[in-house]
C-alpha atoms as a printed R data frame, in Angstrom:
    type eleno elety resid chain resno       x      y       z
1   ATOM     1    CA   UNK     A     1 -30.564 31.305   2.684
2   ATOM     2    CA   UNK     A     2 -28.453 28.331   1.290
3   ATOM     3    CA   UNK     A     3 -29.443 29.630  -2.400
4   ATOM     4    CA   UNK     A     4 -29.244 33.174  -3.453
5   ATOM     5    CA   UNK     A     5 -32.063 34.762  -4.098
6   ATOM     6    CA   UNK     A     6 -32.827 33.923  -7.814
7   ATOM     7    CA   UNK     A     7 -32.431 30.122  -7.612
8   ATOM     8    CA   UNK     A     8 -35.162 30.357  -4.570
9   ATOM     9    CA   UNK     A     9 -37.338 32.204  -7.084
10  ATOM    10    CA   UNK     A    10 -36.514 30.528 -10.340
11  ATOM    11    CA   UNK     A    11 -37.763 27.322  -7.951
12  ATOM    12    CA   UNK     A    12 -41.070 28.679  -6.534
13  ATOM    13    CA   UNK     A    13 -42.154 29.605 -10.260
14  ATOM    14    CA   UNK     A    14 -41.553 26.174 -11.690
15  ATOM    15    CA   UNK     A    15 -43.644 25.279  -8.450
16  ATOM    16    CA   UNK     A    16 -46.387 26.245 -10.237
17  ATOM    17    CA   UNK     A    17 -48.167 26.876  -7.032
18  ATOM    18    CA   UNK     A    18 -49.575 30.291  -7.938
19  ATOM    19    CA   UNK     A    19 -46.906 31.540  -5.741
20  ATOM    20    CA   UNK     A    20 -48.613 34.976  -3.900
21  ATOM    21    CA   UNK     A    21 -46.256 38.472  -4.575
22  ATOM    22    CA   UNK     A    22 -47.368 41.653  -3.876
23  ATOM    23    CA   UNK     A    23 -46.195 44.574  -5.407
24  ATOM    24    CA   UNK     A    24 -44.123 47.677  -3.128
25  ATOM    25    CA   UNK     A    25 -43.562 50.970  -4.471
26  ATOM    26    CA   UNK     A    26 -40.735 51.835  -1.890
27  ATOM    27    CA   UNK     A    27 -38.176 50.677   0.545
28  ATOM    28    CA   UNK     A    28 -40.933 50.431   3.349
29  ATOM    29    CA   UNK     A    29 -44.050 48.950   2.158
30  ATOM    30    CA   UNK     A    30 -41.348 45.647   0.852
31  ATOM    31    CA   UNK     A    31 -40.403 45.395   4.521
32  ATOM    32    CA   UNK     A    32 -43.848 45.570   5.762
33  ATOM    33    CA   UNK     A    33 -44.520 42.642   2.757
34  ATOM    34    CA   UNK     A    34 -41.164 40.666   3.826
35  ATOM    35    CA   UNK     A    35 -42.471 41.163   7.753
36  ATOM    36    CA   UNK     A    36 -45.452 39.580   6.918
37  ATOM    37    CA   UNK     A    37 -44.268 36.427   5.622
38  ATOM    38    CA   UNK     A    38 -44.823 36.770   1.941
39  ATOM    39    CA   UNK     A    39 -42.148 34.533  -0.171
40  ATOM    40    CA   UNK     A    40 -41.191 37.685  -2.709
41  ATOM    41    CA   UNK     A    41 -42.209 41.496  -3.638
42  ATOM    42    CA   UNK     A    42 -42.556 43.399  -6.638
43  ATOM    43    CA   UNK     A    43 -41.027 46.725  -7.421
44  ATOM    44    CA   UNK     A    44 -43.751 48.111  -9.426
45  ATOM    45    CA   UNK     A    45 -42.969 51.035 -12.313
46  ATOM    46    CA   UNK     A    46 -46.706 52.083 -11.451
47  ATOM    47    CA   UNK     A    47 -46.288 52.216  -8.116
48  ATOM    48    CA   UNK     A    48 -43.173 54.059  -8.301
49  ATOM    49    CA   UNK     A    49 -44.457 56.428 -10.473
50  ATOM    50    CA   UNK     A    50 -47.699 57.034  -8.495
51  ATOM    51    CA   UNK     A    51 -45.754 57.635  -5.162
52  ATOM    52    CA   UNK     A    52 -42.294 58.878  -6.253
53  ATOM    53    CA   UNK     A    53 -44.426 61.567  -8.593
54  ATOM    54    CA   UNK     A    54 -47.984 61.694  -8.438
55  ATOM    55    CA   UNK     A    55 -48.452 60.961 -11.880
56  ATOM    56    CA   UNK     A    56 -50.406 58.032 -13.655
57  ATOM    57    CA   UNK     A    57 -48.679 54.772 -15.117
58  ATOM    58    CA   UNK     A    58 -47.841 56.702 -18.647
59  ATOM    59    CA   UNK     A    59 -44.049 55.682 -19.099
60  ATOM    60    CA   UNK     A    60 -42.572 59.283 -16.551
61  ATOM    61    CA   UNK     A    61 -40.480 56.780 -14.674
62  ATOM    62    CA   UNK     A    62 -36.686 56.385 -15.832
63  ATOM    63    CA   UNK     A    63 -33.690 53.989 -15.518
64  ATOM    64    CA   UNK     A    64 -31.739 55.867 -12.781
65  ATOM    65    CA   UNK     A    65 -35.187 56.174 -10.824
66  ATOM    66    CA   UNK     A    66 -36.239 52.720 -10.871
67  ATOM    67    CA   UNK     A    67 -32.410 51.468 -10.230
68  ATOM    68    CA   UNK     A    68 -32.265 53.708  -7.321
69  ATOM    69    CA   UNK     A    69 -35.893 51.989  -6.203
70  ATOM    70    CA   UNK     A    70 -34.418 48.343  -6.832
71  ATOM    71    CA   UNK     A    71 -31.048 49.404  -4.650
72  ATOM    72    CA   UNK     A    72 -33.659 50.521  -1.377
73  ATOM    73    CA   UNK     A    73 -35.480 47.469  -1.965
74  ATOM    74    CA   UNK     A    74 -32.674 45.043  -2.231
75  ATOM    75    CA   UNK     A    75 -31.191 46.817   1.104
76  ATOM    76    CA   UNK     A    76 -34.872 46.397   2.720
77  ATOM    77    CA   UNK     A    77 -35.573 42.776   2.188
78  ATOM    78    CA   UNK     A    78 -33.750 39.403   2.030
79  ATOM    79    CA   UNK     A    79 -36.341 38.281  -0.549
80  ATOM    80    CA   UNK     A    80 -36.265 37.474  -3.959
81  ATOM    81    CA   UNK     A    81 -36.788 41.068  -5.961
82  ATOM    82    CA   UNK     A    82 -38.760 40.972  -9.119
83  ATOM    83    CA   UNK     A    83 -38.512 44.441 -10.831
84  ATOM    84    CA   UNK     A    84 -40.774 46.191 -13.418
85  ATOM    85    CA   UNK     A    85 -38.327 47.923 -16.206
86  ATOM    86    CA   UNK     A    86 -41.589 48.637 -18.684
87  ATOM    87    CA   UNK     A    87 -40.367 48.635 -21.840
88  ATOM    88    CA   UNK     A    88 -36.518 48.178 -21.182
89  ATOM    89    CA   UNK     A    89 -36.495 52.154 -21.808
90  ATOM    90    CA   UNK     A    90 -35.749 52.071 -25.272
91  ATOM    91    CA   UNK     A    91 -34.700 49.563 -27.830
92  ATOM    92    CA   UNK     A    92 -32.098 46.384 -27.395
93  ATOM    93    CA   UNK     A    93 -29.678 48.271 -26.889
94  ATOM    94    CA   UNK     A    94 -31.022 50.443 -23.904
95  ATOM    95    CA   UNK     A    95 -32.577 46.971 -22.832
96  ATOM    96    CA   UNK     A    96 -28.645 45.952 -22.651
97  ATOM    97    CA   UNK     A    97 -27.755 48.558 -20.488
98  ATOM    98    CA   UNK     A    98 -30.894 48.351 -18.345
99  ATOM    99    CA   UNK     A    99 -30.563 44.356 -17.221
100 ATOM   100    CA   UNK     A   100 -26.947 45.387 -16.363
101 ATOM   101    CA   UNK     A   101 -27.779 48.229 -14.480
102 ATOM   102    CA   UNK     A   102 -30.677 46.675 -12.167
103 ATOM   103    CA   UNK     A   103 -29.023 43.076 -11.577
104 ATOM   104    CA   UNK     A   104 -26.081 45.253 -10.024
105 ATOM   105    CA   UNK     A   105 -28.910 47.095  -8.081
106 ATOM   106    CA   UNK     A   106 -29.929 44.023  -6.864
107 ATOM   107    CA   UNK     A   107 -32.930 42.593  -8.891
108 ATOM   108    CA   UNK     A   108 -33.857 39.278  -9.342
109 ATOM   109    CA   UNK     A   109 -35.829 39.341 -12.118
110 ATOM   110    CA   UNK     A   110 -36.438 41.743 -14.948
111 ATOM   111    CA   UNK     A   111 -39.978 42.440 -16.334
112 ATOM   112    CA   UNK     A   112 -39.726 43.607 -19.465
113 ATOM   113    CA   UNK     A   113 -42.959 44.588 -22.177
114 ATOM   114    CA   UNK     A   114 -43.790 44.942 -25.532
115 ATOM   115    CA   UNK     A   115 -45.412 48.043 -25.849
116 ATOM   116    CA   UNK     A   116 -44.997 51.058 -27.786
117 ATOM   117    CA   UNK     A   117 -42.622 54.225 -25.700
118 ATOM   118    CA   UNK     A   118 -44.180 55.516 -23.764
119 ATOM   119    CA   UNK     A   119 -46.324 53.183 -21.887
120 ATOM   120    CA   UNK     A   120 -49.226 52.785 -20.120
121 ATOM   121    CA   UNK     A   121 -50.866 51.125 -17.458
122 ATOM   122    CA   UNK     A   122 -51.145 47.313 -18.861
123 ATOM   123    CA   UNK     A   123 -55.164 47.799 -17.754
124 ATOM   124    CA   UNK     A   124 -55.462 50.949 -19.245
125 ATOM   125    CA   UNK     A   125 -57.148 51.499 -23.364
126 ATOM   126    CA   UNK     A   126 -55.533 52.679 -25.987
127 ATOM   127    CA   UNK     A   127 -52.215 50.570 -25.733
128 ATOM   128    CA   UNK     A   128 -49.915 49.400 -28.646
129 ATOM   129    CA   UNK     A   129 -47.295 47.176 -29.477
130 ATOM   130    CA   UNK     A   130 -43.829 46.948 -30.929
131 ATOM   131    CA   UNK     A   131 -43.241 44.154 -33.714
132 ATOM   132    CA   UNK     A   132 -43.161 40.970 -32.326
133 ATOM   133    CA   UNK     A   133 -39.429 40.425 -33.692
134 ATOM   134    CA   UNK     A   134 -38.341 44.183 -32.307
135 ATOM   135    CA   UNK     A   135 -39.203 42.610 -28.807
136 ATOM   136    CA   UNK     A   136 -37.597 39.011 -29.647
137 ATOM   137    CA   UNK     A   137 -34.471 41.310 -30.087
138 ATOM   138    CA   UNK     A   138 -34.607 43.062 -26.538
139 ATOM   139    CA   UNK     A   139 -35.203 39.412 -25.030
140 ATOM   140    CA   UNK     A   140 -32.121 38.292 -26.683
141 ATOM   141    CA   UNK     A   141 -30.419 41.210 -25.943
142 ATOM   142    CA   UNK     A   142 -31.746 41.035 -22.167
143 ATOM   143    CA   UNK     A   143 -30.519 37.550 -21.656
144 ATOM   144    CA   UNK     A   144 -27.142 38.169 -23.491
145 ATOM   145    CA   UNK     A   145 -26.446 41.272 -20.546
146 ATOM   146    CA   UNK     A   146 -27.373 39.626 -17.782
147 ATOM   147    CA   UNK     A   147 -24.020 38.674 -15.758
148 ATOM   148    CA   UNK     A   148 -25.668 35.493 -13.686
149 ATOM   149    CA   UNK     A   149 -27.773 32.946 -15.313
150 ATOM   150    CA   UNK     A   150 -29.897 32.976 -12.185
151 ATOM   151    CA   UNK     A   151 -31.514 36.393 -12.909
152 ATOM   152    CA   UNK     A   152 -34.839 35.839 -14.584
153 ATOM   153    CA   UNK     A   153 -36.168 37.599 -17.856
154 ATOM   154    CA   UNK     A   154 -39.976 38.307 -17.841
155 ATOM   155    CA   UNK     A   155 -41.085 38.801 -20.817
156 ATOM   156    CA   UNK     A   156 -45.124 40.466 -20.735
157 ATOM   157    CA   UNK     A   157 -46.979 40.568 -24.158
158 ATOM   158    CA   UNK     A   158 -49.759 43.621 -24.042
159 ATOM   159    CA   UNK     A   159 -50.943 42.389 -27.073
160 ATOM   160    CA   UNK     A   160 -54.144 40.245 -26.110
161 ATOM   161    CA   UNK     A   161 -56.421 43.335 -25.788
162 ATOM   162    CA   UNK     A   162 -55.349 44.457 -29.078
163 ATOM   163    CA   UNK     A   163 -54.198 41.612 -31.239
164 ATOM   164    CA   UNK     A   164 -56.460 38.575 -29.566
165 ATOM   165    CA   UNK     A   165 -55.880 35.353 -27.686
166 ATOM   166    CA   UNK     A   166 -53.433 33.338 -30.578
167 ATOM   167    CA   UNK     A   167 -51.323 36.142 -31.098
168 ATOM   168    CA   UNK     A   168 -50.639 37.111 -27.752
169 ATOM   169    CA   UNK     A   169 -49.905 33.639 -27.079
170 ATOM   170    CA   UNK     A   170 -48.074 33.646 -29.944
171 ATOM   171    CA   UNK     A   171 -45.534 36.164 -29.017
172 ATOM   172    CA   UNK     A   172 -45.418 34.526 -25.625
173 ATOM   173    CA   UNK     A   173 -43.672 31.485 -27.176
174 ATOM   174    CA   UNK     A   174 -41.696 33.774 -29.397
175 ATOM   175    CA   UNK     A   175 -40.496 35.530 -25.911
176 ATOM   176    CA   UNK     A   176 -39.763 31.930 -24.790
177 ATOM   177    CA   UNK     A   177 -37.939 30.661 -27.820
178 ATOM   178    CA   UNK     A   178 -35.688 34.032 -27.538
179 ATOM   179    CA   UNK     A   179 -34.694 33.204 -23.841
180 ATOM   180    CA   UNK     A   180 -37.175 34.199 -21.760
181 ATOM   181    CA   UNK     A   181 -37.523 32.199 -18.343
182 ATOM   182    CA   UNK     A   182 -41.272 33.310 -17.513
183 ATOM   183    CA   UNK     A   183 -43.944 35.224 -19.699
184 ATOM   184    CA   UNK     A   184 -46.938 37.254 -18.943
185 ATOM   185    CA   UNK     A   185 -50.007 37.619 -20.945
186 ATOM   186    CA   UNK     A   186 -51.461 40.899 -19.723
187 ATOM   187    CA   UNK     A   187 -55.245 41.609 -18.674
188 ATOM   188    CA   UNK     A   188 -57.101 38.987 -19.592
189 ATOM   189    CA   UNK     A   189 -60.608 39.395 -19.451
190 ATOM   190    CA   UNK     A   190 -62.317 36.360 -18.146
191 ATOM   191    CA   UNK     A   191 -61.397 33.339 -16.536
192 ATOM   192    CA   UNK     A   192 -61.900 31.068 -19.250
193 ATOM   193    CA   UNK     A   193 -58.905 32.808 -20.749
194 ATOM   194    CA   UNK     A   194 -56.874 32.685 -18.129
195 ATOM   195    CA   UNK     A   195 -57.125 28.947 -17.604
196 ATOM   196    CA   UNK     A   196 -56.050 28.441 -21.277
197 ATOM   197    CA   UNK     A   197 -52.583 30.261 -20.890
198 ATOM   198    CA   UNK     A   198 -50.593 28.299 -18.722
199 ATOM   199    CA   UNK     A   199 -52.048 25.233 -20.912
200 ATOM   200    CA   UNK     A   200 -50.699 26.815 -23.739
201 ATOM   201    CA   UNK     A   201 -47.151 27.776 -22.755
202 ATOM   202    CA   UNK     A   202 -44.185 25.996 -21.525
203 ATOM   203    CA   UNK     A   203 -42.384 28.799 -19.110
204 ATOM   204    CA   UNK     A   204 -43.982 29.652 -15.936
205 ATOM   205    CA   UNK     A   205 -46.516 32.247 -16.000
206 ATOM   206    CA   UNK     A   206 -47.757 35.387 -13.968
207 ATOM   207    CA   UNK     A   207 -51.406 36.796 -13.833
208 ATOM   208    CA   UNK     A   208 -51.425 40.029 -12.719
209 ATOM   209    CA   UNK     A   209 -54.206 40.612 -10.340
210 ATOM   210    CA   UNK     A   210 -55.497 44.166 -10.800
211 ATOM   211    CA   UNK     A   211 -57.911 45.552  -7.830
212 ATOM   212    CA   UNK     A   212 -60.585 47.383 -10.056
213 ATOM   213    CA   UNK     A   213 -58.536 46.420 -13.000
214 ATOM   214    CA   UNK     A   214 -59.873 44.254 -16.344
215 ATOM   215    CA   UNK     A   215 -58.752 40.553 -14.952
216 ATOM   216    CA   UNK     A   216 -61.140 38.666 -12.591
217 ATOM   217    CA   UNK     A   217 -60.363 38.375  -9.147
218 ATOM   218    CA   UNK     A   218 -60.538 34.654  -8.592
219 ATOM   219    CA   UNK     A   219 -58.659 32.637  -5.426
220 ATOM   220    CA   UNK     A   220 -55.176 32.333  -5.235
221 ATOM   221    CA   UNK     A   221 -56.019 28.187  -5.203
222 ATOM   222    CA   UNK     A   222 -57.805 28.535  -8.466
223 ATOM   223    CA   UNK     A   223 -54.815 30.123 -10.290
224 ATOM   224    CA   UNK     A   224 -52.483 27.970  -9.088
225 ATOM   225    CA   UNK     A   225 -55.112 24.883 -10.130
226 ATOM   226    CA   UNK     A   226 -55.027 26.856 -13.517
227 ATOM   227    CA   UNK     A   227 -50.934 26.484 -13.435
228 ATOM   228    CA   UNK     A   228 -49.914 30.049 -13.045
229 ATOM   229    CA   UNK     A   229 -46.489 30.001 -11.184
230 ATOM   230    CA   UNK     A   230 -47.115 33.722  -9.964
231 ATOM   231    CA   UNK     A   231 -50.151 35.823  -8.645
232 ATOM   232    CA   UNK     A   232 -49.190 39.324  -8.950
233 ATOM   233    CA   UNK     A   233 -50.611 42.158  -6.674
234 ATOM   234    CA   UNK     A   234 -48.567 44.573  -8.223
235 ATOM   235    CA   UNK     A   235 -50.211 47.953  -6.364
236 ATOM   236    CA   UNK     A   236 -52.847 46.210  -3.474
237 ATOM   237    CA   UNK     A   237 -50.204 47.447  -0.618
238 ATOM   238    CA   UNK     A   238 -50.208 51.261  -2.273
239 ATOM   239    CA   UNK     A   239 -54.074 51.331  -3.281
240 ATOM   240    CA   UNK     A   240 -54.466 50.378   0.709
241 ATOM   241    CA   UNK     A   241 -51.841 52.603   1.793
242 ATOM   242    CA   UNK     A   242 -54.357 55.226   0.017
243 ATOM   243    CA   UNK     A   243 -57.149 54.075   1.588
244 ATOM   244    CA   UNK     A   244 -55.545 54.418   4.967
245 ATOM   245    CA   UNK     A   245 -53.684 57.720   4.613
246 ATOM   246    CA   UNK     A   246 -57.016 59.224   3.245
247 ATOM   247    CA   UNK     A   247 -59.079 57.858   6.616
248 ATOM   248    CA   UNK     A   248 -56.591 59.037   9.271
249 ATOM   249    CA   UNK     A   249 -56.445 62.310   7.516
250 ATOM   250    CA   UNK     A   250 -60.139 62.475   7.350
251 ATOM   251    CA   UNK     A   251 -60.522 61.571  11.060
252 ATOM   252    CA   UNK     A   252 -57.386 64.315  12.065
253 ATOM   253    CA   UNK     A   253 -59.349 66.891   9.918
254 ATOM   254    CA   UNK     A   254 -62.350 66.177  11.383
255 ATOM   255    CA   UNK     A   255 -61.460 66.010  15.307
256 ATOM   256    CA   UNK     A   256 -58.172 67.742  15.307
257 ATOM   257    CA   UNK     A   257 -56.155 65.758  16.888
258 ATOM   258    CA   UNK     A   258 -54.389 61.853  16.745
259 ATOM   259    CA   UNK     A   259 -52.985 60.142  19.090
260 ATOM   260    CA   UNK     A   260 -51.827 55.644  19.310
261 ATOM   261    CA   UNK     A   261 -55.425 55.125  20.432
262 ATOM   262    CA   UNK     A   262 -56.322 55.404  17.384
263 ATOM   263    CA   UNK     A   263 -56.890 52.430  15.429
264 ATOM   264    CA   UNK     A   264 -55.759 54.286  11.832
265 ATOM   265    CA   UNK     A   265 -52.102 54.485  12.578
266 ATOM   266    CA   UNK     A   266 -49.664 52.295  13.512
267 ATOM   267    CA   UNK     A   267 -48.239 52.920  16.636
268 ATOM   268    CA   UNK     A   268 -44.589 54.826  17.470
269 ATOM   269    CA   UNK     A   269 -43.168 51.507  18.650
270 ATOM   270    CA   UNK     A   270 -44.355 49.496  15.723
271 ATOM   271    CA   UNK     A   271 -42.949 52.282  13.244
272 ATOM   272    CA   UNK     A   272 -39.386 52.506  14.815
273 ATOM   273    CA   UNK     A   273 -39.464 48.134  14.646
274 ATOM   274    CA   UNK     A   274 -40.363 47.951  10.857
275 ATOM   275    CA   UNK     A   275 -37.065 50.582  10.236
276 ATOM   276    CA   UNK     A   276 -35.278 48.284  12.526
277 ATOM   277    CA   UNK     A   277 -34.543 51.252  15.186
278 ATOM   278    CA   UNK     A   278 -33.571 48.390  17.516
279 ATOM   279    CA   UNK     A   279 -30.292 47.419  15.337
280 ATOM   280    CA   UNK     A   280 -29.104 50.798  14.711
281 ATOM   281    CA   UNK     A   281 -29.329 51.739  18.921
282 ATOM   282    CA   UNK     A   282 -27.402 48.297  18.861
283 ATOM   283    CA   UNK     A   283 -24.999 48.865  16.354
284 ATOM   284    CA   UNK     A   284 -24.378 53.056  17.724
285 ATOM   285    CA   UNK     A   285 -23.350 51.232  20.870
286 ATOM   286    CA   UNK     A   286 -21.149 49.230  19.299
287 ATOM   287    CA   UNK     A   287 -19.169 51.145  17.740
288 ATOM   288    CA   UNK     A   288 -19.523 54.168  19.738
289 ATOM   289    CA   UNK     A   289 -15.404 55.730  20.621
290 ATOM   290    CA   UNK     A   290 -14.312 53.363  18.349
291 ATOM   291    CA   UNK     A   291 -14.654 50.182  21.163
């Protein structure tokens, strides 16, 4: 690309297209998104924390884990990188320490929330907040550790559910005033509310698209009529890699056996291309008795 990686995404989002990202929770399923043509990926915390542990979205993942996630992903994909760091792990300070530690993992952008430690699931009940000028703090202190200006600071506000409509949007502008490039009102409930965000706020926004979740699933044209810059998918690649693992299990309990004819698995051949078998054969060769 002749712009790195945040300067393509900082452009999309001021597109204000409604620009389509789906969330991975590993190396793999970002290839498979990058293979497919999408324009960016998602490291989700939820996914992460669902796959890496089998535990629900209650604030288990940590720093080194999620780093280690955003290094795979970075290797994996040529795409811009947006990474989920909850609640910056802490207060400013550990916020600090965080934006420094995943930009040199290779992130593009840093999500960061306002909710209480730990958290949950933004479509979950029973969430809280931090004061709204304890998070303008870990925004400041976000922006202030980043190294390039072209890494983006999300800043998400769980406070709608709790607080209402004007002070969610509220401490979105407060996120904005403090630095923030792009905000994210969490889980609306109905699309009447989600049209009146991006009306309401300057910085590009994200909807985050939940598949059973509290927000409405509306078109990918409609939210980008609405003004969103982002449609988030954070976990639609793991809840279908469930879906899928659970069927070709079902079907190998069932019969026994599993071979390629088999329309639940991808085949040998297409496995061994998304891991890019092909390059390392070429590259053995290649440097095979030191020629």
């Amino acid at each position: 690309m002749s712009l790195n990686s945040g300067k393509v995404l900082r452009a999309k989002l001021l597109e204000r297209r409604g620009l389509l990202v789906p969330g991975a929770a590993n190396a793999l399923a970002a290839r498979i998104i990058d293979d497919l043509g999408f324009e960016a990926v998602y490291l989700s915390g939820a996914g992460v924390t669902n796959t890496f542990w089998g535990m629900p979205d209650l604030g288990f993942i940590s720093l080194p884990e999620i780093a280690q996630h955003t290094a795979t992903v970075r290797e994996a994909v040529n795409i811009p990188v947006l990474v989920d760091a909850d609640t910056g792990f802490g207060n400013a300070l550990n916020v600090r320490h965080c934006v420094r530690v995943l930009e040199r993992a290779g992130a593009d952008a840093i999500q960061i929330e306002d909710q209480t430690m730990p958290k949950k699931c933004g479509h979950f009940s029973d969430k809280s907040v931090i004061p709204t000028e304890e998070m303008v703090g870990k925004i400041k202190a976000a922006v202030d550790a980043r190294m390039s200006d072209d890494l983006l600071i999300i800043a998400r506000t769980d406070a709608l559910g709790m607080e209402g409509f004007e002070v969610a949007i509220e401490r979105a502008e407060r996120y904005i005033e403090a630095g923030a490039d792009v905000t994210f009102v969490e889980a609306p409930e109905s699309a009447e509310v989600m049209r009146r965000i991006p009306q309401r706020l300057s910085a590009p926004q994200i909807v985050n698209v939940v598949v059973g979740g509290k927000t409405p699933v509306l078109a990918q044209e409609q939210l980008a009529k609405m003004g969103f810059g982002l449609v988030l998918y954070a976990n639609v690649a793991l809840q279908g890699a469930i879906a899928g693992m659970q069927a070709a299990l079902k079907q190998l309990k069932t019969s026994g056996r599993m071979d390629e004819a088999s329309a639940m698995v991808a085949s040998f051949a297409e496995r061994q291309r998304l891991v890019k078998k092909p390059l390392f054969d070429e590259l053995e060769g290649k440097y095979a008795g030191g020629k």
